[in-house]
C-alpha positions as CSV (number, residue, x, y, z in Angstrom):
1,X,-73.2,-88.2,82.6
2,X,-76.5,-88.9,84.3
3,X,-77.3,-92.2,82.8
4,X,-75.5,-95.9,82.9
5,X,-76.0,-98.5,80.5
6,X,-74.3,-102.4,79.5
7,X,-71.7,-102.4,76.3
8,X,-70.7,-105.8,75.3
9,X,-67.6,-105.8,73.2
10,X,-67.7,-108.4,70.4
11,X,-65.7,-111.4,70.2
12,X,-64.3,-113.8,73.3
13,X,-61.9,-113.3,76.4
14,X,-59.0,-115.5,77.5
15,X,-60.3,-116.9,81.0
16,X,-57.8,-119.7,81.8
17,X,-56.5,-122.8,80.4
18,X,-57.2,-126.5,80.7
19,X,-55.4,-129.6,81.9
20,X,-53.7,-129.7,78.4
21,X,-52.3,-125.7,78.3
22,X,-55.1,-124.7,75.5
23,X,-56.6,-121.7,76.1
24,X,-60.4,-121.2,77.6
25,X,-62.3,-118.6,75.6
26,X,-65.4,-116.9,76.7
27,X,-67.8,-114.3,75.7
28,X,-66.7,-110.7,77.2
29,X,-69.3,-110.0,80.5
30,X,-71.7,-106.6,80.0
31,X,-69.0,-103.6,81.4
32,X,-72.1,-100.7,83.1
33,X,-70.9,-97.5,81.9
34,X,-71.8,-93.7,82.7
35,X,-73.5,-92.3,79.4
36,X,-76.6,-90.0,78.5
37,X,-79.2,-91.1,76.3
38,X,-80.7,-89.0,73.4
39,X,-83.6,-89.8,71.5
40,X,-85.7,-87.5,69.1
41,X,-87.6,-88.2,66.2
42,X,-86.2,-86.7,63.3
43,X,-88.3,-86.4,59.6
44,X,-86.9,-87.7,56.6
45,X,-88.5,-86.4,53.4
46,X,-87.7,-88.0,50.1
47,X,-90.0,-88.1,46.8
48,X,-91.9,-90.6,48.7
49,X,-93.0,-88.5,51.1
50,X,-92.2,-87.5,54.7
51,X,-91.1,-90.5,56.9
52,X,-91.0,-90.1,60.9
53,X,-87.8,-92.0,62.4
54,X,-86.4,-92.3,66.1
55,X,-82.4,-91.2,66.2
56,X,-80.7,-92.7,69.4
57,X,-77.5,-91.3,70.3
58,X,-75.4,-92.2,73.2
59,X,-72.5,-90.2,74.7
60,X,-69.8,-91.8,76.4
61,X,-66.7,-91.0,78.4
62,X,-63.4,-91.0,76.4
63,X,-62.0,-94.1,78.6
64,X,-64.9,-96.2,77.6
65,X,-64.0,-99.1,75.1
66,X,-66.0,-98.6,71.9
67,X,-65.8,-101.0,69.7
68,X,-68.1,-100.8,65.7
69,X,-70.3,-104.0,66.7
70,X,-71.0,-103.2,70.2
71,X,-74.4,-103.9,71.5
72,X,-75.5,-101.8,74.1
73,X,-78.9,-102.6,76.5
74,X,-80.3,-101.8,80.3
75,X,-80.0,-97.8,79.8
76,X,-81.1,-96.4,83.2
77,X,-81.3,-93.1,84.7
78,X,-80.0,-92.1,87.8
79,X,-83.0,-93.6,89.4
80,X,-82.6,-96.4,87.7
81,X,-85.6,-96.5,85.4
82,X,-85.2,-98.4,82.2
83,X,-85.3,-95.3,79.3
84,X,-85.1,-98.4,76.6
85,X,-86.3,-102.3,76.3
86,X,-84.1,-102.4,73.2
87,X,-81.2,-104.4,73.0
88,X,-79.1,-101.5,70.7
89,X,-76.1,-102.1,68.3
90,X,-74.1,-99.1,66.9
91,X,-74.1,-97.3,64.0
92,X,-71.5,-94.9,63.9
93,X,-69.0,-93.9,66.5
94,X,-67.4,-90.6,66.6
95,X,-65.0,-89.3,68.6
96,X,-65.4,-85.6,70.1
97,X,-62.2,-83.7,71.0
98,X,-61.9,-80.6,73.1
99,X,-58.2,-79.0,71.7
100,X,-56.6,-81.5,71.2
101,X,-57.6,-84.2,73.5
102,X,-60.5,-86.6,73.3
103,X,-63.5,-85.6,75.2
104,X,-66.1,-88.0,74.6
105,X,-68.0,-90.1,72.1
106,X,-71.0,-90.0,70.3
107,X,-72.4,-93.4,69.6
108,X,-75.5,-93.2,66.9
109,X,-77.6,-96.0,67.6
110,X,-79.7,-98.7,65.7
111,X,-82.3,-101.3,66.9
112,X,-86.0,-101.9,67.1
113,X,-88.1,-99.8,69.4
């Protein structure tokens, strides 16, 4: 993988407690991950005509936590460049296997660019 980029799981963390024993929640912290970006336009055509869109895909190792309503931002490469300003959400995750074990993920991508 020759890029890195933040996922940000949705929902909140268990940090602690307070003086009372109720649990302290917070949102989960950016995790940088190894990936590798893919962007290409791709052309839709319909009766409208023919429509020009950008499809972001995003592989990732098979130990990194996916979760549906992920957002994903800071995609670097190994010189750490920014490839992307956007902050990303996924679309569709699916799992790649190689046999019968998971090899990696393929994260399609949605967002303004």
């Amino acid at each position: 993988m020759i890029h890195t980029c933040d996922i940000t799981l949705p929902g909140k963390v268990q940090v602690g407690e307070d003086s009372w024993g109720r649990p302290i929640y917070e949102d989960h912290d950016p995790k940088t991950v190894k990936c590798r970006y893919n962007a290409k336009k791709v052309y839709l055509k319909d009766t409208a005509g023919t429509e020009q869109v950008l499809e972001m895909k995003l592989f990732l190792l098979p130990e990194t936590a996916v979760d549906p309503q992920m957002t994903v931002d800071h995609i670097k490469d190994d010189r750490k460049n920014l490839l992307t300003t956007a902050k990303l959400v996924a679309d569709t995750i699916t799992p790649r296997y190689d046999a019968k074990t998971l090899h990696h993920y393929e994260v399609y991508l949605k967002g303004a660019e």
